[in-house]
C-alpha positions in Angstrom: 0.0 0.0 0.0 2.5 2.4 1.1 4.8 1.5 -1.9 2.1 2.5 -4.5 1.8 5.3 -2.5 4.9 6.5 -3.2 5.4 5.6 -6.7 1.8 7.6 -7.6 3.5 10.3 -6.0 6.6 10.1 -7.9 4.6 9.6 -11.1 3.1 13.1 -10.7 6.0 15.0 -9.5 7.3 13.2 -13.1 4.0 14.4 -14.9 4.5 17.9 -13.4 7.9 18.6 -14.5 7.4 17.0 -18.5 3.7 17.9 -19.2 3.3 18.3 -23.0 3.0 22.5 -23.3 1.7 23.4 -26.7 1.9 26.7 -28.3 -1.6 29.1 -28.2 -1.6 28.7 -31.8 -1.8 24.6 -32.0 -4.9 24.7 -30.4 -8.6 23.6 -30.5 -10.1 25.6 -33.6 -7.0 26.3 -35.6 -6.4 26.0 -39.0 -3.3 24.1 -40.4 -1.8 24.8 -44.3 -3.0 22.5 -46.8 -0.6 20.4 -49.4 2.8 21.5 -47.5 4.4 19.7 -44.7 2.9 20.2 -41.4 5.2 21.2 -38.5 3.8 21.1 -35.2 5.7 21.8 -32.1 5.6 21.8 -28.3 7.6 21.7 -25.2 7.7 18.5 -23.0 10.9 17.1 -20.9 14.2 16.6 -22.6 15.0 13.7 -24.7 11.1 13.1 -24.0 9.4 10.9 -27.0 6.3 12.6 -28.6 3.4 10.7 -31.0 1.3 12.5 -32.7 -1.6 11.0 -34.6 -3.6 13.4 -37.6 -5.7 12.6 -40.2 -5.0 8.6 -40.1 -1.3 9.5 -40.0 1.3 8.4 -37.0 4.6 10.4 -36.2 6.9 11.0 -33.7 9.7 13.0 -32.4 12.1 13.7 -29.3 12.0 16.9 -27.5 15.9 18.5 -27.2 18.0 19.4 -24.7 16.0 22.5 -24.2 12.4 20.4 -24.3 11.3 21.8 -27.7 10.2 19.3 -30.2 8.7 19.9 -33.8 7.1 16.7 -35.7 6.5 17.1 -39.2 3.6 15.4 -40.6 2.9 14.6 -44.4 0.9 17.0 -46.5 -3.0 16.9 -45.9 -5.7 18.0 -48.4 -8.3 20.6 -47.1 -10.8 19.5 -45.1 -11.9 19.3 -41.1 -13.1 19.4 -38.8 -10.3 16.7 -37.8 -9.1 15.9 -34.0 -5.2 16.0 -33.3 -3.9 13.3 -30.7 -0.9 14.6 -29.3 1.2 11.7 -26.8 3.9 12.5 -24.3 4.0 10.9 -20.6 0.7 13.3 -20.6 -2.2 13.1 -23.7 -3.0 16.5 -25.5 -6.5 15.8 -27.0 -7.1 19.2 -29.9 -10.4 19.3 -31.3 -12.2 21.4 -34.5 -9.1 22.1 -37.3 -9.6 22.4 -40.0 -6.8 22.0 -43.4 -7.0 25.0 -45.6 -4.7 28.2 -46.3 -3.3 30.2 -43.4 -2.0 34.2 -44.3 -0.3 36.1 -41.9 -1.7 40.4 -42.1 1.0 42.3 -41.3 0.5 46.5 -41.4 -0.7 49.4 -39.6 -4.2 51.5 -39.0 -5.3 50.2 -42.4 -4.5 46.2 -41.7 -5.8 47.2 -37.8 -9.4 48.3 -39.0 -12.0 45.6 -38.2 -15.6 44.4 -39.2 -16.7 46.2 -36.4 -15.1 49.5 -37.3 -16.8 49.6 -40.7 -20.3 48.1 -39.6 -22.5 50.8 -41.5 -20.7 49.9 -44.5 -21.1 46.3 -44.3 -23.9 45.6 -42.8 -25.4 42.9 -45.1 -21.7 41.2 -45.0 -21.9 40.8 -41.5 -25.1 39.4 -41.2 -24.5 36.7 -43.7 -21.0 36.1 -42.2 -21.0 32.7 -40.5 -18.8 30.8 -41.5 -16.8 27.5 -39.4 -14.6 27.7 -42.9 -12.9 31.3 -42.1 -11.2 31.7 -39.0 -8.5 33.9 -37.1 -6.4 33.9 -34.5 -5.7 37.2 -32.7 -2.7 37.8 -30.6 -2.5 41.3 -28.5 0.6 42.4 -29.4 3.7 41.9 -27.4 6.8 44.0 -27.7 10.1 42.1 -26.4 13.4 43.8 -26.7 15.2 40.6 -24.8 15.2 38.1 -27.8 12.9 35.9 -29.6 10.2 34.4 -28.0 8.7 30.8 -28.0 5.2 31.9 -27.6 2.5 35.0 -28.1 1.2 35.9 -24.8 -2.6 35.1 -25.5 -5.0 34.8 -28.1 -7.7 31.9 -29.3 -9.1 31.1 -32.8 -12.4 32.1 -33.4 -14.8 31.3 -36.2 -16.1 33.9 -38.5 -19.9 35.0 -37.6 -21.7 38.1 -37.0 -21.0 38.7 -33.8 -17.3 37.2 -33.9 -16.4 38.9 -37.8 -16.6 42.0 -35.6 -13.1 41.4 -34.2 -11.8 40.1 -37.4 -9.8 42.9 -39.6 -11.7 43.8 -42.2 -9.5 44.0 -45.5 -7.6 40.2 -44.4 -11.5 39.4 -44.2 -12.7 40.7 -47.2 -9.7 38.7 -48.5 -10.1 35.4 -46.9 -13.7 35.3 -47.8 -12.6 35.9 -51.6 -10.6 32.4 -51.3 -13.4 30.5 -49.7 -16.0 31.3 -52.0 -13.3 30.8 -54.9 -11.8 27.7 -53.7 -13.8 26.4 -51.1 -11.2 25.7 -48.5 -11.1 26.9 -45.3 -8.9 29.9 -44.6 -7.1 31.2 -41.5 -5.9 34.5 -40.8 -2.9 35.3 -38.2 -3.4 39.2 -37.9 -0.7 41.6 -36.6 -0.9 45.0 -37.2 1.1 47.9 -36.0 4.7 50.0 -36.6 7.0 50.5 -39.3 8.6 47.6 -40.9 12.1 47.6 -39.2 10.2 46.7 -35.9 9.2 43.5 -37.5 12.8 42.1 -38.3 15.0 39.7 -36.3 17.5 41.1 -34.9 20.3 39.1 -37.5 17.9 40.4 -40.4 19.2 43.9 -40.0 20.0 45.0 -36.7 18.5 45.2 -33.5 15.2 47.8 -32.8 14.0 49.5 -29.7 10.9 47.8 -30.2 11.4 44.7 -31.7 7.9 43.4 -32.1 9.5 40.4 -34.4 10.3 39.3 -31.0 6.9 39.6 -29.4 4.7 38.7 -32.7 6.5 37.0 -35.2 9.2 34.5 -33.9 6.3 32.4 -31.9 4.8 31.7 -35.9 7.6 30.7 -37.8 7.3 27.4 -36.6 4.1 27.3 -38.8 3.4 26.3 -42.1 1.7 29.3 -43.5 0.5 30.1 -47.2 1.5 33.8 -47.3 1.7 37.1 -46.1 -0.6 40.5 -46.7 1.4 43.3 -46.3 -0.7 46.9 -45.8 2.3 48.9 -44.2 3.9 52.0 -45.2 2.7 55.3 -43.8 4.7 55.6 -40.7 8.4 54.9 -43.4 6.9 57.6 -45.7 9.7 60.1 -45.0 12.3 57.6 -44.6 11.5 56.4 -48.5 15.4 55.4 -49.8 16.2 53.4 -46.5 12.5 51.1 -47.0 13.9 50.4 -50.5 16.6 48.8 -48.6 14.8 47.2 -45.0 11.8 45.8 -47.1 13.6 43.1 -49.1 15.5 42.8 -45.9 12.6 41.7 -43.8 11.1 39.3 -47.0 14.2 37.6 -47.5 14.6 37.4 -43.3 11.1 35.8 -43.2 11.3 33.5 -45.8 14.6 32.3 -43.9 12.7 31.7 -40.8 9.4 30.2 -41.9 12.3 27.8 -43.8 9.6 28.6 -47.2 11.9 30.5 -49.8 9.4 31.1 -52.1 6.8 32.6 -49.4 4.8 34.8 -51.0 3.9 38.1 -49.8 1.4 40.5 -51.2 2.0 43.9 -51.2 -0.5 47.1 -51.3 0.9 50.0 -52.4 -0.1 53.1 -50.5 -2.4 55.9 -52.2 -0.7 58.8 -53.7 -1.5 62.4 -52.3 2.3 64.7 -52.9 5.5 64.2 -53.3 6.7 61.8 -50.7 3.8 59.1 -51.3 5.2 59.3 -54.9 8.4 58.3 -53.8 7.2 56.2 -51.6 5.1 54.6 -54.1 7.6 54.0 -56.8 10.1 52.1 -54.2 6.9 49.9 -53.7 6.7 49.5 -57.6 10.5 48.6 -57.8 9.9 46.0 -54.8 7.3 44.4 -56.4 9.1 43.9 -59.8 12.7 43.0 -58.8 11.5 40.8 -55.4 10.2 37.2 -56.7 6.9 36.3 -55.4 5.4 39.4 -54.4 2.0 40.8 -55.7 0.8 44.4 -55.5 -2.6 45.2 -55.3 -3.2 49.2 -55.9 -4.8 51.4 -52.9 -6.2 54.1 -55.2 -9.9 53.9 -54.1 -10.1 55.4 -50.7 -11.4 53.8 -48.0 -12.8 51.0 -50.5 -11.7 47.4 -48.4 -13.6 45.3 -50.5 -12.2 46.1 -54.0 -8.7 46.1 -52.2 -9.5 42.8 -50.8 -10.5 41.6 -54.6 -7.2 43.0 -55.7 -5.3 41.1 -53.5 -7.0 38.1 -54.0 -6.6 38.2 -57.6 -2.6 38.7 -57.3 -2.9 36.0 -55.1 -4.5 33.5 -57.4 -1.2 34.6 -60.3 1.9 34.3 -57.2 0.5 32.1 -54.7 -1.9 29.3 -56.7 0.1 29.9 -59.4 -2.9 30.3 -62.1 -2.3 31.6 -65.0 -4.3 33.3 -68.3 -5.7 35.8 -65.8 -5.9 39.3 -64.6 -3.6 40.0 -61.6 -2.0 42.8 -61.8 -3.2 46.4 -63.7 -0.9 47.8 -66.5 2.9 47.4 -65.8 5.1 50.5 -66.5 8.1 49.2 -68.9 9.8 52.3 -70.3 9.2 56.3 -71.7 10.7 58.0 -74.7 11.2 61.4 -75.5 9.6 62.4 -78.4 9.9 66.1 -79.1 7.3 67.8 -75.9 5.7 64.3 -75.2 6.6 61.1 -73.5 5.6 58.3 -74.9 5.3 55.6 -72.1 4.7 51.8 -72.8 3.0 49.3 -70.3 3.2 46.0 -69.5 0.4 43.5 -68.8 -2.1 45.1 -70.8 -4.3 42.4 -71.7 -6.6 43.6 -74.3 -5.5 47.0 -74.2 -5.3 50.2 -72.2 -8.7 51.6 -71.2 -9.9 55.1 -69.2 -12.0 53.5 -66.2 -15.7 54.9 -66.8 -14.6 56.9 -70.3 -13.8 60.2 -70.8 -10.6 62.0 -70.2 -7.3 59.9 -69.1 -6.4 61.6 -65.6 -3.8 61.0 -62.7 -0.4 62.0 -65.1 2.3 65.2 -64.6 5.6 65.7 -66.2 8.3 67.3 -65.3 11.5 69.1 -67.4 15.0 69.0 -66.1 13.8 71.7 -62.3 12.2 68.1 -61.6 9.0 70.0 -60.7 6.1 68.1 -61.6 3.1 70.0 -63.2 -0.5 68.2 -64.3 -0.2 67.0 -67.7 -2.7 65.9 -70.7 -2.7 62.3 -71.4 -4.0 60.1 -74.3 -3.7 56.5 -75.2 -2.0 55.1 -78.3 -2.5 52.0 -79.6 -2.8 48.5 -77.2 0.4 49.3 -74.6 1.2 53.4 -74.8 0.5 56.5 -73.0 1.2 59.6 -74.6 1.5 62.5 -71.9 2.4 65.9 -72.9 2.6 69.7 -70.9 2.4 73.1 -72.5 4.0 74.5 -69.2 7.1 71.5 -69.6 8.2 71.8 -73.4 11.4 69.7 -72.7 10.0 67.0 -70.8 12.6 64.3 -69.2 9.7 62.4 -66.6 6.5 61.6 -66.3 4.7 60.7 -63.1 1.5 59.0 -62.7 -1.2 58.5 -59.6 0.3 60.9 -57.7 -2.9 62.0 -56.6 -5.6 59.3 -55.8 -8.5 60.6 -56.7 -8.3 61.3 -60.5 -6.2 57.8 -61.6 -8.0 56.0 -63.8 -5.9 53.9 -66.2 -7.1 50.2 -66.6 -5.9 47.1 -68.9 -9.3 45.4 -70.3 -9.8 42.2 -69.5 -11.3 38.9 -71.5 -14.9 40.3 -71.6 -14.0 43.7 -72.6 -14.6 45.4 -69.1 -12.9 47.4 -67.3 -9.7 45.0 -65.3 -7.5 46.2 -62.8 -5.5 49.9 -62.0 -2.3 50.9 -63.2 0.1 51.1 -60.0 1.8 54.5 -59.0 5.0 55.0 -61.4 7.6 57.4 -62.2 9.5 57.0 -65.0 12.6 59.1 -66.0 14.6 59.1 -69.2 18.1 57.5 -69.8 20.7 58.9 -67.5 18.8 60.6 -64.8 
């Protein structure tokens, strides 16, 4: 009697010192990337065996010297709601995951704005929302300047529904409910939202920050399989335009290095144009976009319109990250201007059927400017399937052109298959040969 006394209590002092910890984002409800190797990962006692049974599939690992262990399973098709049996000296039991696509929103005020915050608007959306197929998982954000940490300090996954859509940010929504209704697989959504780009690094991607959110937000993720990234960032590195062209790539490349997925893709939004800086700004996004593989850009140039921004995105997500092709992804490409007398003639890429004025009439949103580099408004005609011909009386010697400077009068479009109206040029400045 007294000896299985003693051995039940040295089974739980055992069980209390190697109980199978798992992250708050391998938890009941969670959604797990479809048709790439699953990692999941936990903490448990050293050298401590770990089964895990999926989807009719057995694995196992051994935690290291530190307790950490990550099991890879095979890749799943999507589907759920599955139940995860997770074996140690304890039993984790998870329940409800489902296998779909997981995106990661990264950005500021705009990537912050929820359902809730644009209610009025949506109304109808809302009300129709549930939906066990779209879910999130929201972290509060953690800042940690003392090194990367193993896990974010709260946060659950929560189906998408009218009351719980509330919570959910509204553009990665607007997105994730595109590739549902598209696809039909369930989608997940890891939104983090806030600072300039630099705070998100690791400290070996650049250098060390004062805040080093990457710390707080990211490192606890990159465990994960994940599908992609939305990136809606930019306004707080507006005056700091030549170092982003520098710290972006930094971060994608750092990412891609952690999440162990070279070919991540991320999907950019390039910022509206309103002066000079968000010009500048915007062409270092354009140059991003075309020199860094794997990135999509979806334009920003309707204001405060999430759902066509959402479509955007989704639609350079179905060209770089389900690689479908014979499509409309992208909005005419700027390629290259020539001088011609007091014009500039300016040729596009990805033009599909042609160049096209959104809703008719006059082609807006262009200025040119001589060798003072002052930009003045400037008439604007199209030429044939792929040209722009943009001219000034005030700039007779003409050596750039700038387009969508200013939001609110852009309106170039390629055409698509049907002959309607397809997607917006992105921001652009071009300058001739040698400047």
């Amino acid at each position: 009697m007294l000896f299985g006394v003693l051995l039940a209590a040295l089974l739980a002092g055992k069980t209390g010192l190697a109980q199978i910890k798992m992250p708050r984002l391998v938890a009941d409800g969670m959604v797990l990337q479809r048709d790439m190797p699953l990692r999941i990962w936990g903490w448990s006692g050293p050298g401590e065996k770990i089964t895990i049974k999926f989807d009719g599939e057995t694995a196992s690992g051994e935690a290291d010297s530190r307790g950490k262990w990550v099991i890879e399973l095979s890749p799943k098709k999507a589907g759920g709601p599955y139940a995860m049996d997770i074996n140690g000296i304890n039993h984790v039991w998870l329940r409800n995951i489902m296998v779909g696509d997981v995106w990661v929103c990264v950005g500021q005020s705009k990537m912050a704005t929820t359902m809730g915050q644009v209610k009025e608007k949506y109304a109808d959306l809302i009300a129709r929302s549930e939906n066990t197929a779209i879910r999130q998982f929201s972290a509060p954000l953690r800042y940690d300047s003392s090194g990367p940490r193993d896990n974010v300090s709260g946060g659950k996954w929560e189906a998408a529904g009218p009351a719980t859509v509330l919570n959910f940010p509204a553009l990665a929504y607007l997105f994730a409910k595109q590739i549902n209704e598209g696809s039909r697989v369930p989608v997940g959504l890891i939104p983090v939202a806030e600072a300039t780009e630099e705070a998100w690094l690791s400290t070996d991607g650049l250098r060390a920050f004062p805040d080093a959110l990457y710390n707080g937000m990211i490192a606890p993720l990159t465990d994960a399989t994940i599908k992609g990234v939305l990136w809606y960032q930019g306004e707080a590195n507006v005056s700091r335009t030549v170092e982003y062209a520098t710290t972006f790539p930094a971060l994608v490349s750092n990412w891609r290095a952690r999440w162990k997925q070279p070919a991540l893709p991320f999907l950019l939004v390039q910022l509206a144009g309103n002066g000079e800086e968000q010009a500048a700004f915007q062409e270092v996004q354009r140059k991003i976009f075309i020199s860094v593989p794997k990135m999509g850009l979806a334009v920003a140039s309707d204001p405060g319109e999430l759902q066509e921004i959402g479509k955007r995105l989704f639609l350079a997500a179905e060209h770089v990250a389900y690689g479908k092709g014979n499509m409309i992804w992208t909005g005419p490409l700027y390629h290259s201007i020539k001088i011609k007398g007091d014009k500039i003639q300016v040729s596009f890429t990805e033009v599909e059927r042609g160049l096209i004025v959104k809703g008719g009439g006059e082609l807006k949103g262009f200025s040119i400017a001589g060798a003072d580099n002052r930009y003045v408004a400037a008439k604007a005609t199209i030429e044939g399937k792929n040209e722009v011909v943009v001219w000034s009386d005030a700039v007779p010697n003409p050596v750039s052109v700038r387009y969508g400077d200013n939001q609110h009068e852009a309106n170039l479009y390629n055409r698509d298959i049907l002959f309607n109206d397809g997607l917006p040029a992105p921001s652009f400045t071009g300058m001739a040969k040698g400047r």
